[in-house]
N, C-alpha and C positions, 0 to 999 in steps of 0.2 A: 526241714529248713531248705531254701530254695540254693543249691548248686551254682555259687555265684565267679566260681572259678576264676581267681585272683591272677593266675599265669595264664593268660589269655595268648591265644596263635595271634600270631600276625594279620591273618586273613580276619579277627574278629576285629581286631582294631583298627583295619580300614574300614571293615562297614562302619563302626560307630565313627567314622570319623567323613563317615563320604556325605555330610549333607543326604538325607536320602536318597544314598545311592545315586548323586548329584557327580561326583569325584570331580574329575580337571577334566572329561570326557572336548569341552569344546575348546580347549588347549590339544587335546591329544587329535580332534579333527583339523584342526588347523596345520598342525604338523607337517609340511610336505617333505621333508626330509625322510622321514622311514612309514613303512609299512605298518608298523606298529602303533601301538600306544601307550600311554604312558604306563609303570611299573603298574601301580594300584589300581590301576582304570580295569588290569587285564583280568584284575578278581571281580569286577565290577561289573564289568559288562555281560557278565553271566548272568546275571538279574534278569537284564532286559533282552534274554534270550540268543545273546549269543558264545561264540565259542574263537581266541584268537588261535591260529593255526600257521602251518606252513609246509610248505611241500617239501616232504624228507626225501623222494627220491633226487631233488636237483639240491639239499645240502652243500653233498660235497665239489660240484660242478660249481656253484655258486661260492663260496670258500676259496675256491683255486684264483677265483678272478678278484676276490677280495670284495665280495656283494654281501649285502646284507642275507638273512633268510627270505627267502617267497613269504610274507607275509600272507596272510586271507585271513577273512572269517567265513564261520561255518552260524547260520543264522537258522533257528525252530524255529514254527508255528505253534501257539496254543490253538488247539482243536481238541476241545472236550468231547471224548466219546470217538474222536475219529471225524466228525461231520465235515464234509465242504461244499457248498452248492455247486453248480456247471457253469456260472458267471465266476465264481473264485475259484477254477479248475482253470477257465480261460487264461484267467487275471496270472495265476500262478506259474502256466506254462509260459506265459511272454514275459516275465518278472526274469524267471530260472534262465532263458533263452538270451536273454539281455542281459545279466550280473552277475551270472554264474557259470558253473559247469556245463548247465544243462541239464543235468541227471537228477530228476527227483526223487531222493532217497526217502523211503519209508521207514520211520525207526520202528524199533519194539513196544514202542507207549502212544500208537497209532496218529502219529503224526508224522510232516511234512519236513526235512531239511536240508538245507540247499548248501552245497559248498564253493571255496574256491573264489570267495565276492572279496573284491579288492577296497580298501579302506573309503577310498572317495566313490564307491557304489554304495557304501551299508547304508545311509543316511534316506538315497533315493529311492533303494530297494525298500527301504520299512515304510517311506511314503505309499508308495502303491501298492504294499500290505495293505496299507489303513484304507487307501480309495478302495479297497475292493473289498472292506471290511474282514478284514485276518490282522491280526496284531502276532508279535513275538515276545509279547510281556509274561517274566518267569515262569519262560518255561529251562531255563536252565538256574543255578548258582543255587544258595542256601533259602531254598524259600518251598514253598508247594507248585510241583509243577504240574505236568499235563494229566487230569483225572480221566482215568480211563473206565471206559463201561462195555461188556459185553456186545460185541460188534452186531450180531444178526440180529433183525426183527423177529427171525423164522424162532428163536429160542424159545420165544415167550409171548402170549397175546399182551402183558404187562409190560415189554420191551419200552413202552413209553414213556409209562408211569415210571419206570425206574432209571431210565435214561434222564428224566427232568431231575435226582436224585444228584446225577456228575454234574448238571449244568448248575446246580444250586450249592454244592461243596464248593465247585471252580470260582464262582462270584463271591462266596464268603470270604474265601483263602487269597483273593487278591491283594497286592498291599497297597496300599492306601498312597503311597508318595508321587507326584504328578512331575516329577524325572524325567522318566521315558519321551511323556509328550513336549515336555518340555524343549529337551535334549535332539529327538528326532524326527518329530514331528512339529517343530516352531512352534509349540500350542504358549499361549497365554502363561507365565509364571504367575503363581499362588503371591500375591501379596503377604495376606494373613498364613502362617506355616502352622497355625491350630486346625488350619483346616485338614492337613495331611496326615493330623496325627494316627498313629495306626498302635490300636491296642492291642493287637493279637503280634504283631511283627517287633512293635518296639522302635528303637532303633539299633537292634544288634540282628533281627531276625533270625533264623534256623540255624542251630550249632551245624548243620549240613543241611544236603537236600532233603526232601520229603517228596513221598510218592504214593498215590492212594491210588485204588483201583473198588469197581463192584461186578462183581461175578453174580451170574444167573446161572445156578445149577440145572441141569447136571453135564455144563459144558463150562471151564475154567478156561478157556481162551485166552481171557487176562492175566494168568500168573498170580491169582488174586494174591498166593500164602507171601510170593516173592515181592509185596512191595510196602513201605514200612504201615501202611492205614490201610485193613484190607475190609471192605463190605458183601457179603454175602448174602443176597436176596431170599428169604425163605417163603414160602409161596405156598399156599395152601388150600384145598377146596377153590382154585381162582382165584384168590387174593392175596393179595403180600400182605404180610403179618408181621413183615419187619425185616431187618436185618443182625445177623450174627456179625461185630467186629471182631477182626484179628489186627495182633501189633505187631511190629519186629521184624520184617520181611527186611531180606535184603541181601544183592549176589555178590555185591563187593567183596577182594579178599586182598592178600599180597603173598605173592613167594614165598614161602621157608618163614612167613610169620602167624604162629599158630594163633597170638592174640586177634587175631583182624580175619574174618570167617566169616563163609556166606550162612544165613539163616533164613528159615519159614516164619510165618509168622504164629504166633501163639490166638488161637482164642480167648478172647477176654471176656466174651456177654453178648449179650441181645438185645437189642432196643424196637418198642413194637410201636412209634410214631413220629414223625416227620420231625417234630420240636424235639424228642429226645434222641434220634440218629444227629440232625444237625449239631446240637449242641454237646453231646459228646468226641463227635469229630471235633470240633471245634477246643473239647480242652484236651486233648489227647495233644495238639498240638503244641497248648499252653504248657503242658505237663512234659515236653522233649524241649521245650523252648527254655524253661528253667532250670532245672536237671541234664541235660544232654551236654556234653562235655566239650568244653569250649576252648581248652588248652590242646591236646589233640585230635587234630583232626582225621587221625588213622580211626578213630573209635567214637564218632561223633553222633555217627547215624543212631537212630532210633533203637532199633535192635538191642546195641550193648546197653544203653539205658534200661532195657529193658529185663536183661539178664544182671546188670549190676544189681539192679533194685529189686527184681521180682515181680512174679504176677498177682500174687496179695497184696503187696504194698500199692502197684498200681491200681487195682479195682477200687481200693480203701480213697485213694486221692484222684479218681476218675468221682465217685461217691460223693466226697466233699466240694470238688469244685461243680458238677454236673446239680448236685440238688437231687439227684436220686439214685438207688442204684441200678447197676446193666441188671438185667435177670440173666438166668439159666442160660446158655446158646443151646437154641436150636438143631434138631438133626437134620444135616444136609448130605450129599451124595453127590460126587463127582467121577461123573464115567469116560470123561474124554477132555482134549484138551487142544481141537480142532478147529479149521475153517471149513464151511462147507462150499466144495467147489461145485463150479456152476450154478446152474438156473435154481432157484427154490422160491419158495411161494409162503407170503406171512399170512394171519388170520384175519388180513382187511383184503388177502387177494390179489398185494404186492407183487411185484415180482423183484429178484434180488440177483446177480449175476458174479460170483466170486472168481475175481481173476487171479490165476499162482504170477506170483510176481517175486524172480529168483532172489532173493536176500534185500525185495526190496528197491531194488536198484529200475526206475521207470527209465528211459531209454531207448533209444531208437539204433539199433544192430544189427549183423550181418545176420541174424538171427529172427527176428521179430522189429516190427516196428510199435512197438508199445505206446512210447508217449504221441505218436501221431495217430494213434488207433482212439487213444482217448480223451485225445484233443477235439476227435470229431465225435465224438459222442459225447461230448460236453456242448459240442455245438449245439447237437440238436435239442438242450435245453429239456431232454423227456426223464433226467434223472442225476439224483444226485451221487454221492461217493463218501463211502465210509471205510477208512482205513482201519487194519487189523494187527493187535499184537503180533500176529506171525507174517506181519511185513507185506502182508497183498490188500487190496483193494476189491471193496463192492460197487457194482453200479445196482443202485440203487431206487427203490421206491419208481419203478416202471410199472405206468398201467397196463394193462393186458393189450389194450389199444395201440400201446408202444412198443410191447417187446421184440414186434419183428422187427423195428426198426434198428435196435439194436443187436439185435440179432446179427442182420446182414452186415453190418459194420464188424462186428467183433470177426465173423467169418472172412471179410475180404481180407482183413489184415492178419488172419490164422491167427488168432487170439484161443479162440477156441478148441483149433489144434493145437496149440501150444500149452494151455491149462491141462486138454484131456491127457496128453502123450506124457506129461510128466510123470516119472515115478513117484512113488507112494512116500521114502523116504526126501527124496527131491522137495515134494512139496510139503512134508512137516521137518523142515529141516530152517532155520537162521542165522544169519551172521552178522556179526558189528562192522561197521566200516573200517576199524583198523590202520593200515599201512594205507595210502602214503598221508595222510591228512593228519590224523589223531597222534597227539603228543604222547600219550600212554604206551601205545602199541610195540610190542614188542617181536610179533609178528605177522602177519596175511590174515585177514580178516575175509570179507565180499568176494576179493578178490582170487583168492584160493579157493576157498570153500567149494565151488561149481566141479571146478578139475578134480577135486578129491573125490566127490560124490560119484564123479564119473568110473573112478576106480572104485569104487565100493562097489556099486549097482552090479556088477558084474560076480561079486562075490557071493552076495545075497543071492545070485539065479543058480549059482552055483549048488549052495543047497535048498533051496525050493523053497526061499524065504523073501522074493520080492512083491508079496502082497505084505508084508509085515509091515505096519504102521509106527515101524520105530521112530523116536525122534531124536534129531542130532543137532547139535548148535555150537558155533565157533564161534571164539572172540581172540582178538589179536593180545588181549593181556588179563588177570585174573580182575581187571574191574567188573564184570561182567555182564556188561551192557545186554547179550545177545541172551542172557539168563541161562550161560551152558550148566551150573552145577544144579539146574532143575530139570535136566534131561537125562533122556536114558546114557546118550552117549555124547559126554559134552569136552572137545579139546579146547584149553585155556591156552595161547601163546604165551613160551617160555623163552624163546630165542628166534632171531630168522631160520622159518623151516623147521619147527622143535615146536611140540606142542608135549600138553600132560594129557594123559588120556585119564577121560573120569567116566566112572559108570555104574548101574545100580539105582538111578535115580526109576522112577515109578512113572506109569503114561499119562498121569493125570494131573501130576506139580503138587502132590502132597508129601515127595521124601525125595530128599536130595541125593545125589551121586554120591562116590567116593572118591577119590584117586585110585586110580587102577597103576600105571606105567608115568613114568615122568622123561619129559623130553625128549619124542619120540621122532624121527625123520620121518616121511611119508613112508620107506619101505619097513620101517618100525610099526607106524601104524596100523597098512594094508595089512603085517604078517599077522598080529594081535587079532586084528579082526578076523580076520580068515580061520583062525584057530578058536576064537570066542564064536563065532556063526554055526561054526561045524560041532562043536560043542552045544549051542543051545540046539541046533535043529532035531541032533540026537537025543538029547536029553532033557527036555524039556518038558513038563508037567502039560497035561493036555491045555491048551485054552492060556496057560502062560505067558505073559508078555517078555522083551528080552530084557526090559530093566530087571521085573521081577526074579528072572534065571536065572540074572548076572550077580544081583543082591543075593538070592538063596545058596546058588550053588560055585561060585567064585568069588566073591567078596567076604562069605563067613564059613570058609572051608578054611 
């Protein structure tokens, strides 16, 4: 019987009640009185990709004088797979330079978002999204957002074939109400509202968000396990044979609350063609969309559905709804869970140019000039750009013809020294934006992370461990945007300056961390590590990695 959950959350009964997702939005634009908008709109506008925010370090400065908060939004791009051509690199660096920050932040689901855009810019900003062909359509709120696919070509000569796979999940999982254009882009209103109907969404949509990804073994790049619809390419003799789905992923948690917990995802089956991968994506959704629990939304996501009900019960009604059953999963292998930096070369002869881009954050600093280095190599039109779950950028699909060209650019603006001189831990290391923007944040996100590393690095040469390819991920609160409890050594913000330290998870994102130490100050930290470093370098199994050492011989001693 379908989960029709009579104590509905608040947030369900604005969606069923927003017109699709229509709400009082051009009552709330009209608004010149505040920064904000209206109560319901602020669940609302998550749909259509954005996020309302405000700047907590000028709070209490603002307060004193009797002002409202700094209002902003923080506005995604949908980029299936990461993709952007060198005309929407242009488009996007004069957009950000005009309505924003400036700073083109890279998330962890290979996408583009821009903070800091004041109310009377979101309207013009999403126009020149559209002129330059990018929309921001759900890629946030309770619906399917940004499908993510295995960033390099170099992985696979099927890279293609399986990349056309994200772009055909992302166009099914659209929702059907014509809102957004409505709303942002002046488009034409729907006379007839039969035409909007949307059968997969409803009109209550996702008890929470949804998050699919597909993995090309034997590089998880993706975090395939950690997102709630996970596809796993299985590839055989040169041809894909299908994919293995996994369900349940997911890094969300809360403090001191043991119901609400991050998870991997479970394997459910195999599907070995195009009509039966789409179409069980497609009820996997229907099947969290009726079941997934719509009263609380601590426990909304996919995952607990998952574990409430079981893996038999779900196969049984994947079975029913689907019209046939998953087979067996397939054996797959994952050995790493990396970017490949620098130059590499795919099986058409591509060239491909991986730049370390520190937590993300594009930028022009005392440091590097990043976003003027690839502002000019967008110019020259000889390649595109595919962004990567761990936060850096490809230029990409260079002929041979081209790549000195790019070449000498990345060098004048020491792009190149800047990618090679990074440490090993530096560059598989990420972090959430955190402080000062994100209402979650409990602590230093982006913005920390770099200084800490700088004190780690030292510790690691200490005992002869800074070729070691550990990976470390910060987020400023246990949401876990930056996917710390998939890392070997991942600190959650518990307070300003107070982190948990978690560790034990595996280098590949098939076992999660533990809690190691809770609430630790940076010299908490540093001392921890320095005594877990000096420990694994001694005692380490030959070939060992330090999640593995950390799980075998500290977490179950």
């Amino acid at each position: 019987m379908v989960n029709n959950n009579e104590n509905l959350s608040s947030t369900e009964r604005i969606k069923m009640a927003s017109d699709n997702l229509r709400g009082t939005f051009v009552e709330s634009l009209e608004n010149e009185i505040t920064g904000n908008i209206n109560e319901d709109d602020v669940a609302l506008v998550r749909f259509h990709g954005m996020y309302v925010q405000d700047d907590r370090d000028r709070r209490d400065e603002r307060a004193e004088k009797k002002l409202e908060r700094l209002y902003s939004f923080m506005i995604r791009l949908r980029l299936t797979g990461g993709v952007i051509t060198p005309e929407q690199w242009i488009a996007l660096h004069n957009i950000a330079g005009e309505n924003s920050t400036g700073v083109l932040k890279i998330t962890t689901r290979q996408t583009i978002q821009l903070h800091g855009i004041l109310k009377s810019k979101v309207k013009p900003t999403l126009k020149a999204f559209n002129q330059a062909g990018l929309t921001t359509i759900a890629t946030c709120g309770d619906i399917n957002r940004n499908v993510l696919c295995t960033s390099h070509p170099k992985q696979s000569p099927l890279h293609e074939e399986i990349f056309a796979y994200a772009t055909d999940i992302a166009n099914m999982l659209l929702p059907k109400t014509n809102a957004y254009y409505e709303i942002w882009l002046d488009g034409e209103k729907i006379a007839d509202k039969k035409l909007e109907e949307d059968t997969l969404y409803q009109n209550r949509y996702m008890p929470r968000k949804f998050k699919v990804a597909i993995a090309i073994p034997p590089n998880n790049d993706v975090d395939v396990l950690a997102n709630d619809l996970g596809l796993i390419a299985i590839i055989e003799n040169g041809k894909l044979q299908g994919f293995n789905l996994a369900i349940g992923g997911g890094m969300s948690a809360t403090h001191g609350n043991p119901d609400h917990y991050p998870r991997l995802a479970s394997i459910l089956g195999f599907t070995d063609t195009k009509e039966k991968t789409l179409k069980a994506v497609y009820e996997v959704l229907t099947i969290q969309r009726d079941y997934g629990n719509r009263s609380d939304r601590k426990v909304a996501r996919l995952k607990y559905t998952v574990d409430r009900l079981g893996l038999d019960w779900w196969k049984e009604e994947m079975a029913r709804r689907c019209g046939f059953e998953l087979e067996e999963a397939r054996p797959f292998t994952f050995t790493s869970r990396v970017d490949y930096y620098g130059w590499e070369q795919n099986h058409e002869g591509l060239w491909y140019y991986t730049v370390f881009v520190e937590n993300g954050r594009i930028l022009d600093d005392e440091d590097i000039s990043l976003k003027a280095a690839l502002l000019e190599v967008a110019e020259t039109g000889k390649g595109n750009f595919i962004f990567t779950c761990n936060q850096n950028v490809l230029i990409g699909d260079v002929k041979p013809e081209d790549k000195e060209v790019i070449q000498e650019i990345l060098e004048r603006y020491h792009v190149i020294e800047h990618t090679d001189n990074a440490s090993v831990i530096r560059k598989n290391s990420i972090a959430c934006v955190a402080l000062n923007t994100c209402p979650l944040a409990l602590a230093e996100g982006q913005r920390y992370m770099p200084t800490l590393l700088s004190k780690i690095e030292p510790i690691l040469e200490k005992y002869g461990l800074d070729g070691e390819e550990i990976t470390i991920r910060m987020t400023g609160c246990p949401n876990g945007c930056a996917r710390p409890f998939a890392a070997e050594i991942g600190f959650v913000g518990t307070a300003p300056g107070k982190y948990n330290m978690q560790i034990g998870g595996d280098r590949v994102g098939e076992r999660l961390n533990k809690l190691y130490r809770e609430s630790l100050d940076e010299e908490g930290i540093l001392t921890e590590l320095d005594h877990l470093f000096g420990k694994f370098a001694s005692e380490r199994i030959n070939g060992e990695t330090f999640g593995d050492f950390a799980y075998r011989s500290v977490l179950n001693q």
